[in-house]
C-alpha positions as CSV (number, residue, x, y, z in Angstrom):
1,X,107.2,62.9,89.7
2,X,110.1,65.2,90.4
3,X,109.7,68.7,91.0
4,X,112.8,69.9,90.0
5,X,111.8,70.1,86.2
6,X,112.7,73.2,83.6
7,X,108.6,73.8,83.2
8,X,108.8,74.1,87.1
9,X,111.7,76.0,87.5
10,X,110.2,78.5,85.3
11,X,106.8,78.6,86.9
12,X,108.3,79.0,90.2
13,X,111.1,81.6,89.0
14,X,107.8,83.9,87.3
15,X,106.2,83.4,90.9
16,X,109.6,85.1,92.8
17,X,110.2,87.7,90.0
18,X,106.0,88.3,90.7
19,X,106.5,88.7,94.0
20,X,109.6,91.3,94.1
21,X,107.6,93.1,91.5
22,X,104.6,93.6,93.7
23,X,107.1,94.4,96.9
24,X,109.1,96.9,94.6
25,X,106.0,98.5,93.6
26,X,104.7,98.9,97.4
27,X,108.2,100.4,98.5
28,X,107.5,102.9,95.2
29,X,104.2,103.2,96.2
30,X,105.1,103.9,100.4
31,X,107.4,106.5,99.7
32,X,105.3,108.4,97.5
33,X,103.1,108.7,100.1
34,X,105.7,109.6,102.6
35,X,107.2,112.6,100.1
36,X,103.4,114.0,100.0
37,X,102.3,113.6,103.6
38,X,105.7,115.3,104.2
39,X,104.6,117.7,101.8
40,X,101.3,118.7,103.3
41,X,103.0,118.7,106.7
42,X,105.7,121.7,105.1
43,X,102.7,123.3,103.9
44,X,101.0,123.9,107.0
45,X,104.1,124.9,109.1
46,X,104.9,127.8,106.3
């Protein structure tokens, strides 16, 4: 049975586009949490 099929191809191309999704969404997620710490920090030296 090859692997290399159009079903397959799909499944596995859902998988990647998953996958930078979830990344995307921690780098989103990372800075967020950078801007406020940052935030908090500017606060506190004012």
């Amino acid at each position: 049975m090859s692997r290399n099929t159009p079903a397959n191809r799909k499944i596995v191309k859902d998988k990647i586009a998953k996958k930078k999704q979830k990344e995307q969404e921690a780098v989103a997620k990372r800075k967020a949490l950078l801007k406020e710490i940052k935030q908090q920090f500017d606060a506190k030296k004012a």
